[in-house]
N, C-alpha and C positions, 0 to 999 in steps of 0.2 A: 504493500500500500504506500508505502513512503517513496519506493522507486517514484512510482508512477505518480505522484504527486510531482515528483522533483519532475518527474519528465513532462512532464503535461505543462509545469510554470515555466520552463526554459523555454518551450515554443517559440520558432520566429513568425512571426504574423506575415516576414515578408514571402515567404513561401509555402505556408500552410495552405493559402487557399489555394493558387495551382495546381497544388499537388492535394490538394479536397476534387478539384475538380476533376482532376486524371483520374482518383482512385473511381471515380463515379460513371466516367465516361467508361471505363477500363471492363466497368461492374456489366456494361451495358452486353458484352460478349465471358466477361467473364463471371457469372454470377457466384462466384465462392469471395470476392472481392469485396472486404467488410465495409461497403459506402455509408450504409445508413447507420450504421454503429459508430464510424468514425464523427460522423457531423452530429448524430447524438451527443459523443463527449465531447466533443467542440462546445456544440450548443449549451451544454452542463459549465461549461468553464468558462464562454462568453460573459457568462455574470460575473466570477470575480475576477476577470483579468481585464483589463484594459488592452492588450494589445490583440484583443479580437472584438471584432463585431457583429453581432448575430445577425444581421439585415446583410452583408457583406461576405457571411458564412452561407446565407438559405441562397444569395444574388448566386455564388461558386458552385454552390451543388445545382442548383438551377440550370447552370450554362453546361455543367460536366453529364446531368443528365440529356440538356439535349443534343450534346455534341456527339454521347455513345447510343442516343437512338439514331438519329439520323445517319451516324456511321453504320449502323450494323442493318439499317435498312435498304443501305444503298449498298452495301456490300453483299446483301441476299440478293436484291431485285440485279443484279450487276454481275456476280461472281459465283453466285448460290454456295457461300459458303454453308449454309444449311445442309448443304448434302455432302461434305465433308469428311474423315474418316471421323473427326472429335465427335461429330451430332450425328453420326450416323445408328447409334448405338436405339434399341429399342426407346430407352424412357425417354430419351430427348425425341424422336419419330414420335411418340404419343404423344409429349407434350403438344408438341408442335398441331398435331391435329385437333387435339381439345382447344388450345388457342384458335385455330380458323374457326372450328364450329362456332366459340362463343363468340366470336368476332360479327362472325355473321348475324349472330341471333341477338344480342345485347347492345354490339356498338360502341358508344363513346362509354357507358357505364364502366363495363368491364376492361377499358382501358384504362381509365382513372384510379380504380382499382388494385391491376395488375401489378402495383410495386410490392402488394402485402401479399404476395403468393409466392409460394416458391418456385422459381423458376419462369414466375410470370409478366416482367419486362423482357426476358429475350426470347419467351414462348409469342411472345404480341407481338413485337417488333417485324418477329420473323415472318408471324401469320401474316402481317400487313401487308409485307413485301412480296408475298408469294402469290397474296389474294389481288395484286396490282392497284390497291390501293391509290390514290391521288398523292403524289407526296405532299403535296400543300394539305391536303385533307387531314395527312398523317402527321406534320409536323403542328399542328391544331392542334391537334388532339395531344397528341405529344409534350405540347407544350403546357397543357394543361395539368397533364398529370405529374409533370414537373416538378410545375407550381403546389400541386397537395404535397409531392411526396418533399419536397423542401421545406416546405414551410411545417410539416408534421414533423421529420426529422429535429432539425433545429429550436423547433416550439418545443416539443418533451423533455430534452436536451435542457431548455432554459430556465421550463418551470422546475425542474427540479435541483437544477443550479442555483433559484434562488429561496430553495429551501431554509427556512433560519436555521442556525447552530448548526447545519453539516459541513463535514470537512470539504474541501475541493474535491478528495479521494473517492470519500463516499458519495457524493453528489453525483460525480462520474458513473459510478457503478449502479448506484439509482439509477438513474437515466439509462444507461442502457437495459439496466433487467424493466424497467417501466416500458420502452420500446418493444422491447422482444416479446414481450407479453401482450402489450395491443397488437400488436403484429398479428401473434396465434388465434387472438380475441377476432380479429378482422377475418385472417382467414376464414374460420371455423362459420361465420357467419355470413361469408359471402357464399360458402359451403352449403349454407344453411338454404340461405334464400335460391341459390340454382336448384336443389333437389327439391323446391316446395314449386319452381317455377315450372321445370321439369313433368311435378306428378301433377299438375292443374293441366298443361299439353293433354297427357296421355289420360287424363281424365274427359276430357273434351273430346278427344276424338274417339273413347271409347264409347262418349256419349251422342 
């Protein structure tokens, strides 16, 4: 705990966000890529440091989110790295289809969404690209979901950074076990609502 205190206060602000923004764009192909946990403890320590600023933090993850969709769009609709030896494996082939279906059937919802799923900004990104989506269409929407997954990142981040009487240390760790947690919460619940939107379908047409 004291490392990481010491490490987290040395921070240079003059390249924290750059390299906020890389990890994020990075995340956009590479989803094992901790973005949203780092701008968590960011945003946790944006309250007591001065040399961050959380408006500054969500603007970095914002730009590195849409740098690594629109990369990773134009590099399916372009190159199909989708069909790759890395994504060729079964779970990413399934993701990848569950993404077009919902794509199709949900829309802008389920994009705004797809940060709190696993696997689900490079499962979307991909369907988009595949399904020939409009890129202006796509970079909309894109941009939107940005916007939530920024501003949620960094907002959990802050409010539990300015928790009274907690350390820097523990404020950190707060905030992220508080994110990972809505996270599951979100999942589970968008979970919820396809499988109820799902059996109302097949209630329809059996009726």
């Amino acid at each position: 705990m004291d490392e990481l205190g010491e490490f987290l206060r040395n921070l240079d602000s003059v390249w924290i966000y750059p390299a906020g923004a890389l990890s994020v764009a990075l995340s956009a192909v590479l989803p094992p890529a901790p973005s949203t946990t780092l701008f968590v403890a960011l945003g946790s320590l944006s309250v007591s440091s001065d040399q961050l600023n959380p408006f500054l933090l969500a603007a970095s993850m914002f730009a590195g989110a849409m740098a690594g969709d629109l990369a990773t769009f134009l590099l399916v609709r372009h190159f199909r790295i989708n069909e790759r030896n890395f994504f060729s494996g079964p779970r990413w082939q399934a993701a990848f289809r569950s993404a077009g279906l919902k794509l199709r059937g949900r829309g802008l919802p389920i994009v705004l969404t797809s940060r709190f799923i696993p696997l689900g900004r490079l499962s979307l990104n991909v369907a988009a690209a595949v399904a020939r989506q409009p890129l202006r269409s796509f970079a909309a929407h894109s941009a939107l979901a940005a916007l939530l997954w920024s501003t949620y990142a960094v907002g959990v981040g802050a409010l539990s950074g300015s928790w009274p009487e907690l350390s820097t240390e523990f404020a950190v760790l707060l905030a992220i076990a508080v994110s990972l947690v809505l996270g599951r919460l979100i999942n589970y619940a968008l979970a919820w609502w396809e499988n109820r939107g799902q059996l109302e379908d097949a209630n329809r047409h059996a009726g």
